[in-house]
Backbone as JSON, one array per atom type, in Angstrom:
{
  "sequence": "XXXXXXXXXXXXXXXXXXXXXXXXXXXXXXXXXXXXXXXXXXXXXXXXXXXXXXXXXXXXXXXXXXXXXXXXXXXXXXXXXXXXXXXXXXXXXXXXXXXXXXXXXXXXXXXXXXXXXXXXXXXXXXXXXXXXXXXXXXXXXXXXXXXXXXXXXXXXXXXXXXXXXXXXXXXXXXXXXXXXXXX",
  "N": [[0.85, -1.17, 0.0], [0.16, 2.04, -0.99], [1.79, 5.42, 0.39], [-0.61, 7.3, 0.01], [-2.46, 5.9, -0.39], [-2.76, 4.72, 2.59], [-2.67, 6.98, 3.9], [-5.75, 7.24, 3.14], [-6.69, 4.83, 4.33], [-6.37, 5.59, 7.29], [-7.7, 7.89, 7.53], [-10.24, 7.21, 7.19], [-10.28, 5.06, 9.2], [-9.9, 6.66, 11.46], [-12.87, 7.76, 11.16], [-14.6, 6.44, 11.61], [-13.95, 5.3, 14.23], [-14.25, 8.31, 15.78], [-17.38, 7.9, 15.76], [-18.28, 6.81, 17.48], [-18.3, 8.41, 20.14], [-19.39, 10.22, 22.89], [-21.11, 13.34, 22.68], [-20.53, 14.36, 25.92], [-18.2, 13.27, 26.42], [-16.43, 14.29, 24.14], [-16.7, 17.01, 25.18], [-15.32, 17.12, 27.94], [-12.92, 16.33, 27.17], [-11.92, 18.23, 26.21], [-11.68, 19.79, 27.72], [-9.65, 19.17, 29.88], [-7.13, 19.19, 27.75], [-7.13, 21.72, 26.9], [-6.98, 22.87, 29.72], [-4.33, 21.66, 29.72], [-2.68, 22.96, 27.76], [-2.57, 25.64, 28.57], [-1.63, 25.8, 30.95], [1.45, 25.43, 29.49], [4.31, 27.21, 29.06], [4.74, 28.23, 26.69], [2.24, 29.13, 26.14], [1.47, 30.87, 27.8], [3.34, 33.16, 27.04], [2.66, 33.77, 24.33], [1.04, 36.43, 22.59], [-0.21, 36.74, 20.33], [-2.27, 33.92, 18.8], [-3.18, 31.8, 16.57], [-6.15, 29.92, 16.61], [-9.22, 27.53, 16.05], [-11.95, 27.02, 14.87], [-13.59, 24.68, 15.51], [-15.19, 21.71, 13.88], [-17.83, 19.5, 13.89], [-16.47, 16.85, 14.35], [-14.62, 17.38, 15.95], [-11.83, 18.23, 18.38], [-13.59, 20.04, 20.75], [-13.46, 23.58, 20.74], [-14.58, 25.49, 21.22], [-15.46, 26.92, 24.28], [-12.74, 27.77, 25.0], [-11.47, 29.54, 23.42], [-13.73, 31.77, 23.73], [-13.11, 32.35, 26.44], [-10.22, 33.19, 26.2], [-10.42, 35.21, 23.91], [-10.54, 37.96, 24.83], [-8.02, 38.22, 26.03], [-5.87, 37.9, 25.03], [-4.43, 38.14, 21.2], [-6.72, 36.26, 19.32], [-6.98, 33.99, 16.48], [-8.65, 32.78, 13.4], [-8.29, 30.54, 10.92], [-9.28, 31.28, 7.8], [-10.94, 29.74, 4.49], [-9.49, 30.58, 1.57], [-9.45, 29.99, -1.58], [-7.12, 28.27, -2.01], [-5.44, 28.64, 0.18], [-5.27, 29.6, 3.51], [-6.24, 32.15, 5.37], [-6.08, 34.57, 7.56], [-7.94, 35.68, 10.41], [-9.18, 38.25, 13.09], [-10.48, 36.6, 16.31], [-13.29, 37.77, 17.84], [-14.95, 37.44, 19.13], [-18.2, 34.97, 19.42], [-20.3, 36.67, 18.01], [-18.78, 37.47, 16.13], [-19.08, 35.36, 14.29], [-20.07, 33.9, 11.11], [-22.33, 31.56, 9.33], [-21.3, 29.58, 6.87], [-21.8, 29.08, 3.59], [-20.65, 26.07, 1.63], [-21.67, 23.97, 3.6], [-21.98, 25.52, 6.06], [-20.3, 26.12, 7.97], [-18.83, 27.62, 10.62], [-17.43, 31.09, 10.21], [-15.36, 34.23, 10.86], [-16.53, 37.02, 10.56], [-15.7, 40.44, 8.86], [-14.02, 41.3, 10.93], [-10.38, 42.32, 11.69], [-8.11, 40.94, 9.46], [-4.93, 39.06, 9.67], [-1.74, 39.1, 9.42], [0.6, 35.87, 8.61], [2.79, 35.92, 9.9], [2.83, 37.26, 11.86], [1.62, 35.21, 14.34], [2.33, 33.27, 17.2], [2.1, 31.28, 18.32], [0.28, 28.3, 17.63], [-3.24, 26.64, 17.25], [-3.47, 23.34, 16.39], [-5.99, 21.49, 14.49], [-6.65, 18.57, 13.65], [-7.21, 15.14, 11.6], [-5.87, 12.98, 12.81], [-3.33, 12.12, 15.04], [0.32, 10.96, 15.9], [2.61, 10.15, 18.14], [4.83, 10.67, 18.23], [5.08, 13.73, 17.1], [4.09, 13.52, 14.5], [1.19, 14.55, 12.52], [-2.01, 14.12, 10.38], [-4.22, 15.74, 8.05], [-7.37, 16.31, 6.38], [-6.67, 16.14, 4.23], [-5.9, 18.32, 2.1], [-3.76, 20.24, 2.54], [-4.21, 22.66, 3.5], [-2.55, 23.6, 6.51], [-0.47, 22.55, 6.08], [0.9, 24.06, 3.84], [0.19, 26.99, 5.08], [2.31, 26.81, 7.66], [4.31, 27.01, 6.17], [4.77, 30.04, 5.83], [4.82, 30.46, 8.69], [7.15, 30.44, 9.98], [8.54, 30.18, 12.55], [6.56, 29.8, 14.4], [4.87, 28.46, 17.04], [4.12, 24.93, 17.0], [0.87, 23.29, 18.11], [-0.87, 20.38, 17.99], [-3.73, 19.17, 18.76], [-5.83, 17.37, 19.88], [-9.18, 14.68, 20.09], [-8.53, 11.66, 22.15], [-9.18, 9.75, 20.89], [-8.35, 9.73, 18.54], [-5.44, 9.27, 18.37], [-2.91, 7.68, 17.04], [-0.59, 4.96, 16.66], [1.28, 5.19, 14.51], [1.89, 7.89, 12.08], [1.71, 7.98, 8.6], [3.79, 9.4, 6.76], [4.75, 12.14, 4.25], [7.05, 14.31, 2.4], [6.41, 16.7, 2.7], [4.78, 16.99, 5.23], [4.57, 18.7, 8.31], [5.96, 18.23, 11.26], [4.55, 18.75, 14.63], [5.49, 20.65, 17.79], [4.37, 19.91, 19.89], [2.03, 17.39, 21.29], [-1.42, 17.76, 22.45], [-4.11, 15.39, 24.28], [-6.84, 14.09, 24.67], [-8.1, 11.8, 27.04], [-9.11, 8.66, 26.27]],
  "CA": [[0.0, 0.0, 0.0], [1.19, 3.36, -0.97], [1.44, 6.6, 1.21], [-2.07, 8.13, -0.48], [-3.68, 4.7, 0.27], [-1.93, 4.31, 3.74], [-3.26, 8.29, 4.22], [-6.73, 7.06, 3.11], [-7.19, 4.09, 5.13], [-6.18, 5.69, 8.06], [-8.55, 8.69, 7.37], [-11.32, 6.22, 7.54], [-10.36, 4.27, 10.56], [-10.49, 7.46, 12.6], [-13.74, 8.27, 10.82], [-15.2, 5.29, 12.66], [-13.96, 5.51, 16.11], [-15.14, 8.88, 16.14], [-18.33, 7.76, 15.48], [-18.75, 6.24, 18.83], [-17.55, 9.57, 21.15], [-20.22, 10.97, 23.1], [-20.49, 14.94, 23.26], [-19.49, 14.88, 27.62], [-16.89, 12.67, 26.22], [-15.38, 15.25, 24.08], [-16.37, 18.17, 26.63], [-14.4, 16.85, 28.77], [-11.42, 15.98, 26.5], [-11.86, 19.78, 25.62], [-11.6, 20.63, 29.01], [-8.5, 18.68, 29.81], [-6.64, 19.25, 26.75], [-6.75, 23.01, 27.38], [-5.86, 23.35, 30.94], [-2.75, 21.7, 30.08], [-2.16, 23.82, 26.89], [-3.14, 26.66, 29.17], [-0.16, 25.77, 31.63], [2.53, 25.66, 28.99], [5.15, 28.71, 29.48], [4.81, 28.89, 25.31], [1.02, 29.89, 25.54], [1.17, 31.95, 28.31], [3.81, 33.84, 26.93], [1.86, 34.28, 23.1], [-0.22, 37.36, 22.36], [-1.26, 36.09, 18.91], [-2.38, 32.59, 18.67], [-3.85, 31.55, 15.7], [-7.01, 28.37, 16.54], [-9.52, 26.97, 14.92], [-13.43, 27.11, 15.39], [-14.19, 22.95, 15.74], [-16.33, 20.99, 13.05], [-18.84, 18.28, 14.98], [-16.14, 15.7, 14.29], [-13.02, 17.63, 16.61], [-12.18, 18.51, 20.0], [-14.38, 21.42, 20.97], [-12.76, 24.83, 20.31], [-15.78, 27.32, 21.52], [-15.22, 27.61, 25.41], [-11.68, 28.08, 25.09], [-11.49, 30.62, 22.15], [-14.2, 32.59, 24.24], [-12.57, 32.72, 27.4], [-9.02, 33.98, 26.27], [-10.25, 36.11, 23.25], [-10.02, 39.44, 25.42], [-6.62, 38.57, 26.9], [-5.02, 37.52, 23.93], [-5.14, 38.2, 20.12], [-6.95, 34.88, 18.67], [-7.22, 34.42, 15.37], [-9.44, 31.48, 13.03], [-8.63, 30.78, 9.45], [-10.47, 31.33, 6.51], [-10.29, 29.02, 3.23], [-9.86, 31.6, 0.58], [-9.04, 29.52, -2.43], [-5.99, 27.29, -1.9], [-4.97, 28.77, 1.1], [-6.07, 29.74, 4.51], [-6.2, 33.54, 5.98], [-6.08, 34.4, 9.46], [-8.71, 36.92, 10.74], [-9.16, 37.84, 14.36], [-11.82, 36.49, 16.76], [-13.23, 38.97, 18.82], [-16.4, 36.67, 20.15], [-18.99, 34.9, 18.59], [-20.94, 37.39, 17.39], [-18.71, 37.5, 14.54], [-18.96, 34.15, 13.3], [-21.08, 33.44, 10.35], [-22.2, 30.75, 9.13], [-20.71, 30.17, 5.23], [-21.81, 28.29, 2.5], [-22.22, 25.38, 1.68], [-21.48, 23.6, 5.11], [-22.52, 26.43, 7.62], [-19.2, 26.96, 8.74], [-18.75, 28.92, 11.12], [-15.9, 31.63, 9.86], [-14.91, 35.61, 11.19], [-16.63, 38.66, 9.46], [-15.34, 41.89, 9.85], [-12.95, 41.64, 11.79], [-9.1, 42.39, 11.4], [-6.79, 40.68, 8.52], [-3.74, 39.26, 10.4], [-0.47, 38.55, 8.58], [1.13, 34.68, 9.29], [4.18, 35.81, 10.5], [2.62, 37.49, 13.92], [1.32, 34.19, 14.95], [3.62, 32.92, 17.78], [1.59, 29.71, 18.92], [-0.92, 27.69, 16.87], [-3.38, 25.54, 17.89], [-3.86, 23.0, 15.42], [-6.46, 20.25, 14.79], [-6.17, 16.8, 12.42], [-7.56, 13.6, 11.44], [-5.19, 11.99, 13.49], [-1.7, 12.17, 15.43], [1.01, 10.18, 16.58], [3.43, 10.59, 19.57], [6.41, 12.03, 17.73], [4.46, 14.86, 16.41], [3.02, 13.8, 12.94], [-0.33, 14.78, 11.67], [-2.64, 13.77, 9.13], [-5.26, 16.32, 7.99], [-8.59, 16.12, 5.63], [-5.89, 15.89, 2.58], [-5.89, 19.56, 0.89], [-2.65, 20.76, 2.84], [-3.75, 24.38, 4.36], [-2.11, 24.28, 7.38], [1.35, 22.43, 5.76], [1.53, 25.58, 3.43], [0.32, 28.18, 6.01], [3.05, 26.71, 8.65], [5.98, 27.57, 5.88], [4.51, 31.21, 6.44], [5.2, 30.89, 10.22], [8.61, 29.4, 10.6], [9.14, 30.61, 14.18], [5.19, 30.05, 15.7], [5.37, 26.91, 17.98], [2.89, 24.32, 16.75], [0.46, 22.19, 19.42], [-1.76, 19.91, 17.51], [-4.67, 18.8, 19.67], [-7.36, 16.19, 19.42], [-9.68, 13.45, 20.92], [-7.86, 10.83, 22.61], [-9.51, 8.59, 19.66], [-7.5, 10.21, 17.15], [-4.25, 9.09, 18.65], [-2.01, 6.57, 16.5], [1.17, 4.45, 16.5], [2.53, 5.82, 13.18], [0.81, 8.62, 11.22], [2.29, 7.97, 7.21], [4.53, 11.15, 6.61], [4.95, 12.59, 3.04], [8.44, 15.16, 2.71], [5.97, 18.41, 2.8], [4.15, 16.97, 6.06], [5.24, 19.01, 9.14], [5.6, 17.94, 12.79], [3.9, 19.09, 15.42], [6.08, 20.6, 18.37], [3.93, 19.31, 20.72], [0.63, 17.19, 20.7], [-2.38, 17.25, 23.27], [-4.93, 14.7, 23.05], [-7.74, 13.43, 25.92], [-8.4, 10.23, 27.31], [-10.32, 7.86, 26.04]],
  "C": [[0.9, 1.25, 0.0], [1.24, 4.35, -0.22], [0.12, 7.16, 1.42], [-2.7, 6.69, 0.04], [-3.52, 4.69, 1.47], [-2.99, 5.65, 5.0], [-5.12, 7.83, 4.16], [-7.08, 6.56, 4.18], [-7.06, 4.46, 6.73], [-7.27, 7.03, 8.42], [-10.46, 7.81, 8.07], [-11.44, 5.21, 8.73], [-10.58, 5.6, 11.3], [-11.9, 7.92, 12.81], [-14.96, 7.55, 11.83], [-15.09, 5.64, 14.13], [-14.68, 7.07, 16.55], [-16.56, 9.24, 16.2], [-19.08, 7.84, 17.52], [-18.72, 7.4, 20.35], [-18.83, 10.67, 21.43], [-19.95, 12.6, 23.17], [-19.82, 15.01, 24.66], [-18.23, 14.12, 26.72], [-16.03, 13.52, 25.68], [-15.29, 16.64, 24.6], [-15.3, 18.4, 27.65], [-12.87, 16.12, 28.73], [-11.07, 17.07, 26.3], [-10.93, 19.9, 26.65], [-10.09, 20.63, 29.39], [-7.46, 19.11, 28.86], [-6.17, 21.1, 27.19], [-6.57, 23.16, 28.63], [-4.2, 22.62, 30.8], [-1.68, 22.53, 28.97], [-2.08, 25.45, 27.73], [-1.55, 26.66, 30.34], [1.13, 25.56, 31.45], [3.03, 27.2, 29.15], [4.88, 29.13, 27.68], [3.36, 29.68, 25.35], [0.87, 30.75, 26.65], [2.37, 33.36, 27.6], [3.55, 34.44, 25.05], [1.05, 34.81, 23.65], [-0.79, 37.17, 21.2], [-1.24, 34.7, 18.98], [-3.79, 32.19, 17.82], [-5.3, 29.52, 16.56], [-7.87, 27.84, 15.62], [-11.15, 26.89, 15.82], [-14.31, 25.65, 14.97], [-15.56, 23.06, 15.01], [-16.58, 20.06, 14.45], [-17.99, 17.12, 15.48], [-14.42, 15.81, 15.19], [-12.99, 18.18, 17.68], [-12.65, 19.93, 20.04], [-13.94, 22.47, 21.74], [-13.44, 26.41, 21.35], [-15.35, 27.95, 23.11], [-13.67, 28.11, 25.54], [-11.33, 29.64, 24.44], [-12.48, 31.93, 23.15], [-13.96, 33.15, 26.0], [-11.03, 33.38, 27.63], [-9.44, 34.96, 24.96], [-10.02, 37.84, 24.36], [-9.04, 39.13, 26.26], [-5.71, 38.46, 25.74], [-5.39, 37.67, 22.23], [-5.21, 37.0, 19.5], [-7.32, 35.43, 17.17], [-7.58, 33.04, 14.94], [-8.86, 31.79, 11.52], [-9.76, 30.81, 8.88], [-10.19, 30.6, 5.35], [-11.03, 30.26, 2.69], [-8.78, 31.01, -0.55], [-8.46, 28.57, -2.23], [-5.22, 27.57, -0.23], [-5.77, 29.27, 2.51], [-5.32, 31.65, 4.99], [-6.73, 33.82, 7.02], [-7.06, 35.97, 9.64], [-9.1, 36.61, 11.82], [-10.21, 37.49, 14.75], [-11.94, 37.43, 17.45], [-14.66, 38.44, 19.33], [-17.31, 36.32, 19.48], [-20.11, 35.59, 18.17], [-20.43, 37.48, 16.13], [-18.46, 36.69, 13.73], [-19.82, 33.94, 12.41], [-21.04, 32.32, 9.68], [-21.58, 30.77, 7.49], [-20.98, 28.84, 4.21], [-20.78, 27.36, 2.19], [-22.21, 24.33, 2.91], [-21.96, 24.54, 6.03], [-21.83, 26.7, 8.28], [-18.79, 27.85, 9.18], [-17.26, 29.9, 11.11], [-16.31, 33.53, 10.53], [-15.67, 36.31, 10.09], [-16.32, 39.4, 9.94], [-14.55, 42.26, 10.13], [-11.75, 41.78, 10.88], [-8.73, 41.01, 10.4], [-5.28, 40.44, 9.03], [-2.67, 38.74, 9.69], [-0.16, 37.17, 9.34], [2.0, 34.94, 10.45], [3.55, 37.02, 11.64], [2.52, 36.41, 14.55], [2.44, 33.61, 15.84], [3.02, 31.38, 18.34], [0.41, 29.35, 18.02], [-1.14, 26.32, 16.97], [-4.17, 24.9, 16.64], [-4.7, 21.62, 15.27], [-6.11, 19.49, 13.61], [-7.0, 16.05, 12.82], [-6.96, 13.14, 12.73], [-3.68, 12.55, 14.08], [-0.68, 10.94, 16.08], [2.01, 10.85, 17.97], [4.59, 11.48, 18.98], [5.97, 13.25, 16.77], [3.6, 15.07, 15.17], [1.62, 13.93, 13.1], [-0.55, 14.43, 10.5], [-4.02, 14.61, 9.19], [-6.17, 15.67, 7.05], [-7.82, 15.97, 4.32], [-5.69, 17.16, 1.63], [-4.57, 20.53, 1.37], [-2.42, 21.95, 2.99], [-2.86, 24.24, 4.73], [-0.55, 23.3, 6.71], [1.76, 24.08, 5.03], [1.21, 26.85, 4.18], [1.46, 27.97, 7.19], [4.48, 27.26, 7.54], [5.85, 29.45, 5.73], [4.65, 31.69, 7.9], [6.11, 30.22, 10.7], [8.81, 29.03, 11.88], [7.65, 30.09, 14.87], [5.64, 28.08, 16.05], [3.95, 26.51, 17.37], [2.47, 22.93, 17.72], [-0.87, 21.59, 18.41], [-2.42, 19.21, 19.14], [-5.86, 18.01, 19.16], [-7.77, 14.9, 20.54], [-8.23, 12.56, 21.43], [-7.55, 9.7, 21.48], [-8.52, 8.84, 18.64], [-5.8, 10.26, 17.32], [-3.82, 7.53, 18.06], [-0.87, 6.02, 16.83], [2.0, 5.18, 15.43], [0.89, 6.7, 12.61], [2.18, 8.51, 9.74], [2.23, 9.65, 7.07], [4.5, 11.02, 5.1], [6.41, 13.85, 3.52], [7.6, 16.45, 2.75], [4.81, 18.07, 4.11], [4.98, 17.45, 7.62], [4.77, 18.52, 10.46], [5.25, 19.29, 13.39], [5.35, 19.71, 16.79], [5.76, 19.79, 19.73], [2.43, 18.38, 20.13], [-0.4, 16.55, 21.96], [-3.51, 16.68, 22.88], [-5.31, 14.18, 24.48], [-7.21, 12.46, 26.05], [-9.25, 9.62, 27.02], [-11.23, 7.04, 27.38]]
}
């Protein structure tokens, strides 16, 4: 089996297990997950930190994002074409939903260049222990991370979505760190 198949099948096994993952279950993977991202010296010491505003199927983004947006500048991408663009949160009021999913993305607000970002919290398919990720397959956040050389990257996810090996490709970047519940 080749890398792209290897990438598939592994896409689809997580697709499963997270089938089974009640909401408290990932409430309370949330919860966890961020108090210990919360007691790293890297995120207390970022004022920009790019996250991410959680689909149904990833650890849940919302209480976190709304309890440090007024201490810190957060920021959510946007898919705009091929790539992703960082615009700040400033509370859900300015999320709208967006065609044709309902995704909830930033209006309005500020336009933030990559290269402020000093910590980014990043979700995935899947992770392993030595830092790899495997995303949805369209490779935003590989080409938005060679826009932020210097920002420290913490992938985060269910417990479920923790592997032995995640299949690397040479343009797939590690993770510096990677928090991830308990099952």
């Amino acid at each position: 089996m080749d890398i792209v198949e290897k990438k598939k099948a592994l896409r689809k096994e997580i697709k499963a297990r997270k089938k089974s993952i009640s909401e408290e279950s990932k409430a309370q993977q949330a919860l966890d997950v961020f108090e210990t991202l919360e007691s790293f010296a890297e995120f207390q010491q970022a004022s920009t930190i790019l996250g991410y505003w959680a689909l149904p199927d990833e650890l849940p983004t919302a209480k976190f994002m709304n309890k440090w947006y007024s201490h810190k500048r957060l920021l959510l991408p946007v898919v705009i074409g091929d790539d992703l663009e960082l615009f700040a949160y400033t509370g859900a009021s300015c999320l709208v939903p967006q065609p044709p999913f309902g995704i909830l993305e930033p209006r309005g607000t500020e336009l933030v260049a990559p290269e402020s970002v000093e910590l980014v919290i990043v979700p995935g398919v899947a992770f392993d222990t030595e830092g790899h990720r495997i995303g949805r397959g369209r490779g935003y956040y590989d080409r938005l991370f060679t826009k932020m050389p210097l920002a420290i990257r913490i992938g985060v996810c269910l417990g479920e979505q923790m592997v032995n090996d995640v299949p690397c490709e040479a343009h797939d970047l590690c993770m510096n760190y990677v928090l991830h519940g308990n099952v």
